[in-house]
mmCIF file as gemmi writes it, N, C-alpha and C atoms, coordinates in Angstrom:
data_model
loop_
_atom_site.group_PDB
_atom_site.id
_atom_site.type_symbol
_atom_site.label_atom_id
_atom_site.label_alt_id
_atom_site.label_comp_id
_atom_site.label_asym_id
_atom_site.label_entity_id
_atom_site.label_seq_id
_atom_site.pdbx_PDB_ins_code
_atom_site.Cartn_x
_atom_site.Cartn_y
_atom_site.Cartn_z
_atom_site.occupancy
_atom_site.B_iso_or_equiv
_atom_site.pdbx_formal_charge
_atom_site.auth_seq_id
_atom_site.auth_asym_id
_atom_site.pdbx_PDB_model_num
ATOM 1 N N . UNK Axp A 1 ? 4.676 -3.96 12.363 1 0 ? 1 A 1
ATOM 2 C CA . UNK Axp A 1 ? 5.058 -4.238 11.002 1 0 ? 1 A 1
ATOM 3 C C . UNK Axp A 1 ? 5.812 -3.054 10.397 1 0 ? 1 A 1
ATOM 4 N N . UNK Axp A 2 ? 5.476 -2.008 10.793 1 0 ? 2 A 1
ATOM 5 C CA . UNK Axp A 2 ? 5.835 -0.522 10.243 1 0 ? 2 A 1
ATOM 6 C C . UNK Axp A 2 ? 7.505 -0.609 10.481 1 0 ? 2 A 1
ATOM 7 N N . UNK Axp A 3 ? 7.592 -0.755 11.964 1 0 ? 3 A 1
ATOM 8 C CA . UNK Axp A 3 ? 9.063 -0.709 12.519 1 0 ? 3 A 1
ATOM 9 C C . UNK Axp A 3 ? 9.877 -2.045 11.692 1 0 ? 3 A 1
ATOM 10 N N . UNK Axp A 4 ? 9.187 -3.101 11.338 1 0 ? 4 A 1
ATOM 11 C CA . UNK Axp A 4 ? 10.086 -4.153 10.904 1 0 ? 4 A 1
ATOM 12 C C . UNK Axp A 4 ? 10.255 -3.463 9.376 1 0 ? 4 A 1
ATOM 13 N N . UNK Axp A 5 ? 9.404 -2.678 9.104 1 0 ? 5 A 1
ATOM 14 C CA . UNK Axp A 5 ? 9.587 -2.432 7.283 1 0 ? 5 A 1
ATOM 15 C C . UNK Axp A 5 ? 10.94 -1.175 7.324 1 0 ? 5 A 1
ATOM 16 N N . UNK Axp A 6 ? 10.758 -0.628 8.41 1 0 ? 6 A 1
ATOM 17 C CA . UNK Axp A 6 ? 11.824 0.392 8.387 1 0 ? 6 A 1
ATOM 18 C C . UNK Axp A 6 ? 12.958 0.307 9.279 1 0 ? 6 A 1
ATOM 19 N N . UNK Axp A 7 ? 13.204 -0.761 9.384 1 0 ? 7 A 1
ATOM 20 C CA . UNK Axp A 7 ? 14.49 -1.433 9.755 1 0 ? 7 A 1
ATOM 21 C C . UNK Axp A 7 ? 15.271 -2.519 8.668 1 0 ? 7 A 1
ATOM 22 N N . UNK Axp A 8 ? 14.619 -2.625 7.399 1 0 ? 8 A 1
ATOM 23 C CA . UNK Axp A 8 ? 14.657 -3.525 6.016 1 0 ? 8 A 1
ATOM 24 C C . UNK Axp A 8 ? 14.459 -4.802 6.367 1 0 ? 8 A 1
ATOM 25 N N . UNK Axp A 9 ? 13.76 -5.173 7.506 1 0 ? 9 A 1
ATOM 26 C CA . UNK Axp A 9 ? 13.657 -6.848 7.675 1 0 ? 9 A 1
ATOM 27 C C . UNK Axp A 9 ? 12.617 -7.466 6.626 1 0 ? 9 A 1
ATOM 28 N N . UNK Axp A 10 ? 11.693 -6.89 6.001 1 0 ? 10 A 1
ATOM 29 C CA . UNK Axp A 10 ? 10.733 -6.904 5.276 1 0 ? 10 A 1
ATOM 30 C C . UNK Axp A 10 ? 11.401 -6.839 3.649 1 0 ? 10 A 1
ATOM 31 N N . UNK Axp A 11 ? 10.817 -7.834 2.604 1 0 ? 11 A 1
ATOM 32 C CA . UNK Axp A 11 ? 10.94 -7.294 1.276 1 0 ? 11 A 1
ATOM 33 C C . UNK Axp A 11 ? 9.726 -7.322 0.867 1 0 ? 11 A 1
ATOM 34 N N . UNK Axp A 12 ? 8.342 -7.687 1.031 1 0 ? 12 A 1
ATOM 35 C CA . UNK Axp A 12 ? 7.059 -7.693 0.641 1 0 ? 12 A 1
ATOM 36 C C . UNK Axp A 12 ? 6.439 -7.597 1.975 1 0 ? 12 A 1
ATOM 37 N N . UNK Axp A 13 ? 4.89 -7.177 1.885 1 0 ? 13 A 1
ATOM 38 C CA . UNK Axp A 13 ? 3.718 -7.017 2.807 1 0 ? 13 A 1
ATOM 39 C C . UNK Axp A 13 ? 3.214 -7.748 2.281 1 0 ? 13 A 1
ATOM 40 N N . UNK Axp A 14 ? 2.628 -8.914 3.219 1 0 ? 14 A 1
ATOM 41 C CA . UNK Axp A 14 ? 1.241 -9.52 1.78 1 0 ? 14 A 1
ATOM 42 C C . UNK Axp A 14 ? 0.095 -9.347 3.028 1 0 ? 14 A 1
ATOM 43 N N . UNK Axp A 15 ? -0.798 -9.209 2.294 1 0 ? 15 A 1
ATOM 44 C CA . UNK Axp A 15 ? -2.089 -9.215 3.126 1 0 ? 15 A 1
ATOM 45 C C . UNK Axp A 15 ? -3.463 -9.798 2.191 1 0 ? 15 A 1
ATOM 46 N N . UNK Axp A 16 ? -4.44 -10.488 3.087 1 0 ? 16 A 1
ATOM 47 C CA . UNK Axp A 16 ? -5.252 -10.684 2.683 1 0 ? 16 A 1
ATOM 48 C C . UNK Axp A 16 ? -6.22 -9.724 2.128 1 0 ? 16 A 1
ATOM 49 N N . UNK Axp A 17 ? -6.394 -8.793 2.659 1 0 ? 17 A 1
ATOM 50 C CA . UNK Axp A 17 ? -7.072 -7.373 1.996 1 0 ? 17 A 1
ATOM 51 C C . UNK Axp A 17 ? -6.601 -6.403 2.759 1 0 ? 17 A 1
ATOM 52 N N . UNK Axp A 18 ? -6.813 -5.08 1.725 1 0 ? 18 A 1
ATOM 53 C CA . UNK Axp A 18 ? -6.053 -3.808 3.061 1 0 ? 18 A 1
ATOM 54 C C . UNK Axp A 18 ? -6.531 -3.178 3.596 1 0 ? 18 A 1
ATOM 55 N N . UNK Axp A 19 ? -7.932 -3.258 3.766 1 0 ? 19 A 1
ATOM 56 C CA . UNK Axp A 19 ? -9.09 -2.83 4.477 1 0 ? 19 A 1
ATOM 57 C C . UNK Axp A 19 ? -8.57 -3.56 6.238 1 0 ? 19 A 1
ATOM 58 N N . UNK Axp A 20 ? -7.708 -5.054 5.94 1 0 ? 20 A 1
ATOM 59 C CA . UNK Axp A 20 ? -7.31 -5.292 7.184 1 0 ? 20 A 1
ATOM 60 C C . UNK Axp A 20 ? -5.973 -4.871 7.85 1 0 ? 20 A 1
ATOM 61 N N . UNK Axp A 21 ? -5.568 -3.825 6.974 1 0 ? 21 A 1
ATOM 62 C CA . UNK Axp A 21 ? -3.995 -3.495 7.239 1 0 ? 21 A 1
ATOM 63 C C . UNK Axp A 21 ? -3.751 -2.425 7.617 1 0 ? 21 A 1
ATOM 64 N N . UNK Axp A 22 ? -5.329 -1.391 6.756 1 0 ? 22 A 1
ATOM 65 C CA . UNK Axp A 22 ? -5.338 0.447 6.604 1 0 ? 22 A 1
ATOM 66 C C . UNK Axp A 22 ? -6.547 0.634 7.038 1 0 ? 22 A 1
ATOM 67 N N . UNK Axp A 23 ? -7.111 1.285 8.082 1 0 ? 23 A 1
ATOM 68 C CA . UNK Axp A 23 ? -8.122 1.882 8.542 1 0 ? 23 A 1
ATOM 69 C C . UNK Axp A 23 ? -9.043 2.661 7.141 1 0 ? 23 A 1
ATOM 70 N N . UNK Axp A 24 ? -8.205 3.414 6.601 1 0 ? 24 A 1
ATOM 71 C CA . UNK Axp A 24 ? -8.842 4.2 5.411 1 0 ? 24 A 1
ATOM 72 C C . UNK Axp A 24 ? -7.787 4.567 3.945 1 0 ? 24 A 1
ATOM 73 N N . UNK Axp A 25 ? -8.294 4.607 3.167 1 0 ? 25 A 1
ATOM 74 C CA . UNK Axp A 25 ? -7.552 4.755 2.066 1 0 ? 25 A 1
ATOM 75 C C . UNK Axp A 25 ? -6.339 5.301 1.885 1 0 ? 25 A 1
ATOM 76 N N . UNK Axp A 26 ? -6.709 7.107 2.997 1 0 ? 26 A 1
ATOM 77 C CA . UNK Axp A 26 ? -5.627 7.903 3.276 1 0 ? 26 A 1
ATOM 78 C C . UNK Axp A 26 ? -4.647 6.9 4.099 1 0 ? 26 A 1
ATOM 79 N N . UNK Axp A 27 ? -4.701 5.971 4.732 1 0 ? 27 A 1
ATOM 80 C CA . UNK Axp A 27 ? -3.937 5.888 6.081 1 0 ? 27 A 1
ATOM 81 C C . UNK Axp A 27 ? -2.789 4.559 4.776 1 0 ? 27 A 1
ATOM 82 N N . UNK Axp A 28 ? -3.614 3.909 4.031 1 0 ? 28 A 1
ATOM 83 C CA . UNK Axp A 28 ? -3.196 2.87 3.112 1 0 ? 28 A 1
ATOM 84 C C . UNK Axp A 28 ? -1.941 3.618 2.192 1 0 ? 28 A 1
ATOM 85 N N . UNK Axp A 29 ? -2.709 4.965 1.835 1 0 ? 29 A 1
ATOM 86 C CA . UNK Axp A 29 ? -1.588 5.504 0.816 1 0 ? 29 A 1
ATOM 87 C C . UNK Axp A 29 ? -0.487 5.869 1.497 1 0 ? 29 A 1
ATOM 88 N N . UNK Axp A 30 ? -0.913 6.407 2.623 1 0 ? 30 A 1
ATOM 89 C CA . UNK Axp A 30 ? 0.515 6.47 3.379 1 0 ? 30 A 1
ATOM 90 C C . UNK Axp A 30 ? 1.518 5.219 3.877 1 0 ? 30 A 1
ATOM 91 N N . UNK Axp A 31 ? 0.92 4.261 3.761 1 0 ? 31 A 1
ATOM 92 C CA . UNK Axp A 31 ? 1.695 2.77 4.014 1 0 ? 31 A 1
ATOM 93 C C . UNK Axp A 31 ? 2.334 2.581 2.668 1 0 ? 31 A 1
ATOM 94 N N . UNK Axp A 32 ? 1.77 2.56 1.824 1 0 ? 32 A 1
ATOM 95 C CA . UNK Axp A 32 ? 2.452 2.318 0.436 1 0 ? 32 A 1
ATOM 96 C C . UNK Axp A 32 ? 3.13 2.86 0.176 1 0 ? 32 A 1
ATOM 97 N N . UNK Axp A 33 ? 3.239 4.462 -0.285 1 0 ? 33 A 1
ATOM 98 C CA . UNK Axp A 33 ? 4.241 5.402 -0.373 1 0 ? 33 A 1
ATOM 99 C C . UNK Axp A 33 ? 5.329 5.267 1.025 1 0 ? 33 A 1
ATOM 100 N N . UNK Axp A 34 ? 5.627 4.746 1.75 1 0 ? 34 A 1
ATOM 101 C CA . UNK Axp A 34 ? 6.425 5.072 2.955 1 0 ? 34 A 1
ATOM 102 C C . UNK Axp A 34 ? 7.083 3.264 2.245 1 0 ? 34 A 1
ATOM 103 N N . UNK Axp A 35 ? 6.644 1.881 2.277 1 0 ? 35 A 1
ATOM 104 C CA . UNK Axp A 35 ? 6.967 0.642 1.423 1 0 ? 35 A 1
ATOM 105 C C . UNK Axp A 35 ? 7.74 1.334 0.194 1 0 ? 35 A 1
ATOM 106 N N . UNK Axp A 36 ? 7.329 2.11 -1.186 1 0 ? 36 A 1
ATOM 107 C CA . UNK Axp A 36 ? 7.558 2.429 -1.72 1 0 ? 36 A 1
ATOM 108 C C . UNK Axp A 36 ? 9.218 3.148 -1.679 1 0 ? 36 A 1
ATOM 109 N N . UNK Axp A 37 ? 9.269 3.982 -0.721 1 0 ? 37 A 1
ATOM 110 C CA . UNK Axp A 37 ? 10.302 4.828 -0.686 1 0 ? 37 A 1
ATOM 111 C C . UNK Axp A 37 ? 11.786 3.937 0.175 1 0 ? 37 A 1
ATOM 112 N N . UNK Axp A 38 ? 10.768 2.771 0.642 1 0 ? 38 A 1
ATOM 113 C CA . UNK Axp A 38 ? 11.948 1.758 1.455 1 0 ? 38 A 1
ATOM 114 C C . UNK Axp A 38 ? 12.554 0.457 0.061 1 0 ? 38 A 1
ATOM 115 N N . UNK Axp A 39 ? 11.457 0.616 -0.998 1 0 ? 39 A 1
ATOM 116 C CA . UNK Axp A 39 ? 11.573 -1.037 -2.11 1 0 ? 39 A 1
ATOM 117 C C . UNK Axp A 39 ? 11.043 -1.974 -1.253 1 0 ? 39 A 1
ATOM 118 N N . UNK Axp A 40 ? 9.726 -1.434 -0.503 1 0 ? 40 A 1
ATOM 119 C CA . UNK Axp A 40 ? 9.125 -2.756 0.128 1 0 ? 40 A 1
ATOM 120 C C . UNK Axp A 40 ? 8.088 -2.795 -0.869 1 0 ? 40 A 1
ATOM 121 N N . UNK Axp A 41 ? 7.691 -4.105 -1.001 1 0 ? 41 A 1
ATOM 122 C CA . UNK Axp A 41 ? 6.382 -4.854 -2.148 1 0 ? 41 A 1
ATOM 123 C C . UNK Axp A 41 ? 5.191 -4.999 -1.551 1 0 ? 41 A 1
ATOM 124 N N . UNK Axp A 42 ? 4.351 -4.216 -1.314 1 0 ? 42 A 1
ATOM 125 C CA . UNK Axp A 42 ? 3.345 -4.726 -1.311 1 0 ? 42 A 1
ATOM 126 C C . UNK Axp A 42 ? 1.873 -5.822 -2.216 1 0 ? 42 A 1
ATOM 127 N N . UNK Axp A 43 ? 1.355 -6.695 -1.475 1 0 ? 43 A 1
ATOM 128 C CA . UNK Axp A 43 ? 0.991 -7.478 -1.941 1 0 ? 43 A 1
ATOM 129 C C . UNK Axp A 43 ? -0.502 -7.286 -0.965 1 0 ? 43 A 1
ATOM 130 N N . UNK Axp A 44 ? -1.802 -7.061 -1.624 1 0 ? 44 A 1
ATOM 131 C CA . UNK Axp A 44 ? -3.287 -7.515 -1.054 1 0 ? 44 A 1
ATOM 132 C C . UNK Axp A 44 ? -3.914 -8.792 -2.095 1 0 ? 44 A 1
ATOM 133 N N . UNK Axp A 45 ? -4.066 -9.68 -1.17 1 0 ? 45 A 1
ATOM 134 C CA . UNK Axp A 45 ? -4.412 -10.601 -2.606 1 0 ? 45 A 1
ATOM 135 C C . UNK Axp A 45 ? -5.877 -10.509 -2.688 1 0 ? 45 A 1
ATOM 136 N N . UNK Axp A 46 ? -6.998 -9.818 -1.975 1 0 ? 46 A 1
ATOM 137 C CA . UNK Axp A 46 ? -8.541 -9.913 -2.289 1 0 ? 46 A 1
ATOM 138 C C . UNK Axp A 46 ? -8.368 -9.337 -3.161 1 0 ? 46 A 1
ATOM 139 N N . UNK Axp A 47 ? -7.961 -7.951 -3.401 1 0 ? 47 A 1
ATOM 140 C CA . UNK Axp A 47 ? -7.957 -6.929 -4.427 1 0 ? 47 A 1
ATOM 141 C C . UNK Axp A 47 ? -6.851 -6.962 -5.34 1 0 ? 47 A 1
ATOM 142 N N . UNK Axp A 48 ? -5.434 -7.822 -5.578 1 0 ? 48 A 1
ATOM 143 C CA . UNK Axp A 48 ? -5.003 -8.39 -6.597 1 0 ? 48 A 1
ATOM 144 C C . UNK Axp A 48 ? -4.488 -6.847 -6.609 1 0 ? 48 A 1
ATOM 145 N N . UNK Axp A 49 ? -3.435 -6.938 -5.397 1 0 ? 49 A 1
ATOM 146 C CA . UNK Axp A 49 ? -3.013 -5.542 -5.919 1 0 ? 49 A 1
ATOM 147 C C . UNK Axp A 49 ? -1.023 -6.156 -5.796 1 0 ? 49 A 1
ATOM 148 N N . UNK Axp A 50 ? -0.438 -5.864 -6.357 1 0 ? 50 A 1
ATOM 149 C CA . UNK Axp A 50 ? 0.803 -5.832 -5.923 1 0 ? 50 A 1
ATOM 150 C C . UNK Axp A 50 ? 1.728 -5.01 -6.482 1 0 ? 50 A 1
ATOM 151 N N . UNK Axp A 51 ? 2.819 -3.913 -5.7 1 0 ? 51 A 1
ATOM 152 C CA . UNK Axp A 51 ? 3.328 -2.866 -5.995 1 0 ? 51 A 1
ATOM 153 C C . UNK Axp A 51 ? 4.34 -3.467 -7.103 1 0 ? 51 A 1
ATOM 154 N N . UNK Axp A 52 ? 4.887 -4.421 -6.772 1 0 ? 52 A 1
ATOM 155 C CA . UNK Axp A 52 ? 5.962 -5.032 -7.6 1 0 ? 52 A 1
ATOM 156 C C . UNK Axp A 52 ? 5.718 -5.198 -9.387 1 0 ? 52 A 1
ATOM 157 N N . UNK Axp A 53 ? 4.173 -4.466 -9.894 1 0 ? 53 A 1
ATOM 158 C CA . UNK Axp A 53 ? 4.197 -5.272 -11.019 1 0 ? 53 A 1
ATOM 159 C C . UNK Axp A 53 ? 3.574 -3.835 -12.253 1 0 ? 53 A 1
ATOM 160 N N . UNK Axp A 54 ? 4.176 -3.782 -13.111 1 0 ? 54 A 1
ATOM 161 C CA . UNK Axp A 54 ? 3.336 -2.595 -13.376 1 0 ? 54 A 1
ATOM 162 C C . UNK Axp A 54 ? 1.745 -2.419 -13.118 1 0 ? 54 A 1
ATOM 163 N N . UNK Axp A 55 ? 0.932 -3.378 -13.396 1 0 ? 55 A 1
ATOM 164 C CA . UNK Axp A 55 ? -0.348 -2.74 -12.927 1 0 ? 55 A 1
ATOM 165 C C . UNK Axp A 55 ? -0.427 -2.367 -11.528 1 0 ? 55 A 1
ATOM 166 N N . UNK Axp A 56 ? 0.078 -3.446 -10.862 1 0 ? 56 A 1
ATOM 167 C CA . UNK Axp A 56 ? 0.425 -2.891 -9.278 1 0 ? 56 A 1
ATOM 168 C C . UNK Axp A 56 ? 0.459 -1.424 -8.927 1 0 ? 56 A 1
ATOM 169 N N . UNK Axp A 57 ? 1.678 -0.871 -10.058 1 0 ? 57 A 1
ATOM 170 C CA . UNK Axp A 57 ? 1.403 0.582 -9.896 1 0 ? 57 A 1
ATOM 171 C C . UNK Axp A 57 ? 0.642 1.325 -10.358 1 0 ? 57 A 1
ATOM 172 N N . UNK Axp A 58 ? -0.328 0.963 -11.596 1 0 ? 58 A 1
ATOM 173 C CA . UNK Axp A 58 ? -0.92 1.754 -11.772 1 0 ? 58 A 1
ATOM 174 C C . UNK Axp A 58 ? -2.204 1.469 -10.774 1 0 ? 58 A 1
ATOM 175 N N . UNK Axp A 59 ? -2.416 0.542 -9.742 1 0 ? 59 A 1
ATOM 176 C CA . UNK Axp A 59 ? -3.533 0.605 -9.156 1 0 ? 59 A 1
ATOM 177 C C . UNK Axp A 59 ? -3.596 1.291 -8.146 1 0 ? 59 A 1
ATOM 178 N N . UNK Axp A 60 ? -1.551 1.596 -7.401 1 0 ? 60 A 1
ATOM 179 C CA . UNK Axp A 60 ? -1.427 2.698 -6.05 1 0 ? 60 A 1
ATOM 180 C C . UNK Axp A 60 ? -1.878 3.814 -6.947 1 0 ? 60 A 1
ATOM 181 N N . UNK Axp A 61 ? -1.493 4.325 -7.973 1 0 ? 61 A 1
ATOM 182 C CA . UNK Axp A 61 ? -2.033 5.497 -8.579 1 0 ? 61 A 1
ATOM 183 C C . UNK Axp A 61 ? -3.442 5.422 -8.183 1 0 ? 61 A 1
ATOM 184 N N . UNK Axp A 62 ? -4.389 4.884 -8.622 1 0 ? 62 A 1
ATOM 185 C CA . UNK Axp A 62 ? -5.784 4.751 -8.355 1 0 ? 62 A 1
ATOM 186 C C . UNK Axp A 62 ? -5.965 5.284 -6.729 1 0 ? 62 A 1
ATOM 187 N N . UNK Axp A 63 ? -5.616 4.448 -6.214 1 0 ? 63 A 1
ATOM 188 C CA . UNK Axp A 63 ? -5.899 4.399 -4.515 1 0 ? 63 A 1
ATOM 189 C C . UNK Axp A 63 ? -5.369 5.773 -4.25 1 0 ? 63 A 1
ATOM 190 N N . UNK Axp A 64 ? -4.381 6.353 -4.895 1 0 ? 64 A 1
ATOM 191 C CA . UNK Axp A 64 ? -3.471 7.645 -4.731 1 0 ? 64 A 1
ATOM 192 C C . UNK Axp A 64 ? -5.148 8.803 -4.58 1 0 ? 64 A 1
ATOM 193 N N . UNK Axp A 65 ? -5.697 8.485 -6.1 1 0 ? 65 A 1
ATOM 194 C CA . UNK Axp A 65 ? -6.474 9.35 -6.102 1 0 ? 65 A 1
ATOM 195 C C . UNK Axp A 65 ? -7.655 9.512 -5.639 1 0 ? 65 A 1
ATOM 196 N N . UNK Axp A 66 ? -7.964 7.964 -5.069 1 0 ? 66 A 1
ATOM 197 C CA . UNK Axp A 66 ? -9.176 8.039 -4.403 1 0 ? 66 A 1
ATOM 198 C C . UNK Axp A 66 ? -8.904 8.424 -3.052 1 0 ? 66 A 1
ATOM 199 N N . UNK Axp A 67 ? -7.35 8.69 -2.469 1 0 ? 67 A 1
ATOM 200 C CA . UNK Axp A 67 ? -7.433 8.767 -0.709 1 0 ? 67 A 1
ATOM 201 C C . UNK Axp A 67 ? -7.556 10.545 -1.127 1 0 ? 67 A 1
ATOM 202 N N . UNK Axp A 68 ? -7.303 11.079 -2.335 1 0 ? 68 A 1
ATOM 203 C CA . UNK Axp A 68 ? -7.459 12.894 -2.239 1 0 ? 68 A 1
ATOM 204 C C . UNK Axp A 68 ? -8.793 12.673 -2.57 1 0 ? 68 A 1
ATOM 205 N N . UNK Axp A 69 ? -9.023 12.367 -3.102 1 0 ? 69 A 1
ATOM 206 C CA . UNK Axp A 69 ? -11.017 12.541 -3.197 1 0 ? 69 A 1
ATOM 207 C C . UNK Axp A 69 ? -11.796 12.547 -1.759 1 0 ? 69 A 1
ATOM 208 N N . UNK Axp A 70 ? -11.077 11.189 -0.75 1 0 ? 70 A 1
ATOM 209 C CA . UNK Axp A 70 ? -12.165 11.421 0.339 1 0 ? 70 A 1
ATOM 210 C C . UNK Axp A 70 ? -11.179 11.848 1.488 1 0 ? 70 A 1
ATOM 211 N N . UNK Axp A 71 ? -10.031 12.542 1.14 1 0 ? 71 A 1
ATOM 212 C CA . UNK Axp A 71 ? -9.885 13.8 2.075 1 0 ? 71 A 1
ATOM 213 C C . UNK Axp A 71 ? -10.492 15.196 1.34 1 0 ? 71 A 1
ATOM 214 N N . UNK Axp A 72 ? -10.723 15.197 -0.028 1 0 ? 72 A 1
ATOM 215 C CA . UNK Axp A 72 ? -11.624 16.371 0.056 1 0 ? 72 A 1
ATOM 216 C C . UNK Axp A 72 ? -12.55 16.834 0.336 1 0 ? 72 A 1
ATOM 217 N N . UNK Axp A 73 ? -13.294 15.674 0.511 1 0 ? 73 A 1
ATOM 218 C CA . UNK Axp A 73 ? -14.998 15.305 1.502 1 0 ? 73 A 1
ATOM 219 C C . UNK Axp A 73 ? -15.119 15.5 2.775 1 0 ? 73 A 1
């Protein structure tokens, strides 16, 4: 999926949750920010997250700060 997002074949990710997409929060923020820097959309619909929408972003913010919290652990 990574290689199709960074080749632009992709305009959204949707996933059912991203617990099935990202091993760990850190590994998630790095999927988003890397989507992010391409204008790919992410979409988790358990957690009603989608980059495309302002809350969207303010929820990668969230996830932003929870993947430095449990790399500071």
């Amino acid at each position: 999926m990574m290689s199709d997002a960074r080749k632009r074949k992709l305009d959204m990710v949707p996933v059912w949750r991203w617990d099935r997409f990202a091993r760990s929060t850190r590994n998630l923020l790095l999927a988003l920010e890397e989507f992010r820097s391409l204008k790919i959309q992410f979409v988790s619909f358990q957690e009603d997250i989608d980059t495309g929408t302002p809350i969207g972003q303010v929820l990668f913010t969230l996830i932003a700060a929870m993947a430095e919290l449990e790399s500071a652990n």
